[in-house]
N, C-alpha and C positions, 0 to 999 in steps of 0.2 A: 417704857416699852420692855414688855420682857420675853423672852427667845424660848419658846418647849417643843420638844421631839411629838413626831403625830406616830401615832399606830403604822403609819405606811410608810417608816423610812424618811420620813424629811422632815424640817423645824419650819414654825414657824413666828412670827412676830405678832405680838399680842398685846392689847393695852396694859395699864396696869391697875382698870378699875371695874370692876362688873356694872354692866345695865339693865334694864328691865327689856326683857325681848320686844317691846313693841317697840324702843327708838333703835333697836340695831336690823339693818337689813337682814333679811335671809341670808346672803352669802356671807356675810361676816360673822356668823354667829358660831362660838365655840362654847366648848366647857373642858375645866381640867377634870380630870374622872385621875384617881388611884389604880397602877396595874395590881393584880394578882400576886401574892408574890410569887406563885411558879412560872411568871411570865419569862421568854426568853431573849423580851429587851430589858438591858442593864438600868434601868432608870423605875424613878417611882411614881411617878406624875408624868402624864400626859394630855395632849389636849387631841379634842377628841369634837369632829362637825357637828353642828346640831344639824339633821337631816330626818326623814322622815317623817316622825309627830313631830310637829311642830308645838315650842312652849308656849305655854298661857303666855300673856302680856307683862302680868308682871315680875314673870320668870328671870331671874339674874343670868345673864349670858355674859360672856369674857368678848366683848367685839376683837376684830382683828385691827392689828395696828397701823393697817392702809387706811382704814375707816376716820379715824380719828385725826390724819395728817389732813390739813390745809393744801390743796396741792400746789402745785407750784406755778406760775404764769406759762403756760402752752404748753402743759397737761392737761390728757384726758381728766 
């Protein structure tokens, strides 16, 4: 699992292996993308939704690290 700041102020938890967009659901789908460096968050890497176009299939996406836990007995 590894922990990165999102564009909106908050971190999140993320695998520690890329996929092919077709096995990660839509909502767990991230990518780390490089700020600018005239950005005015302190960091250099962030992760960043896949939203809108949707990647080809065999697009490497970062799943989210809820995706990949087993859950627990009487969890959703």
């Amino acid at each position: 699992m590894r922990i990165y700041p999102t564009t909106y102020d908050r971190w999140v938890s993320l695998a520690t292996v890329e996929m092919p967009a077709k096995d990660v659901p839509e909502p767990f789908r991230w990518r780390l993308m490089r700020l600018p460096d005239l950005s005015r968050t302190p960091t250099d890497i962030v992760a960043v939704r896949v939203r809108g176009i949707d990647p080809l299939p065999g697009e490497p996406v970062v799943p989210a690290h809820r995706m990949m836990c087993v859950p627990e007995w009487g969890e959703p």
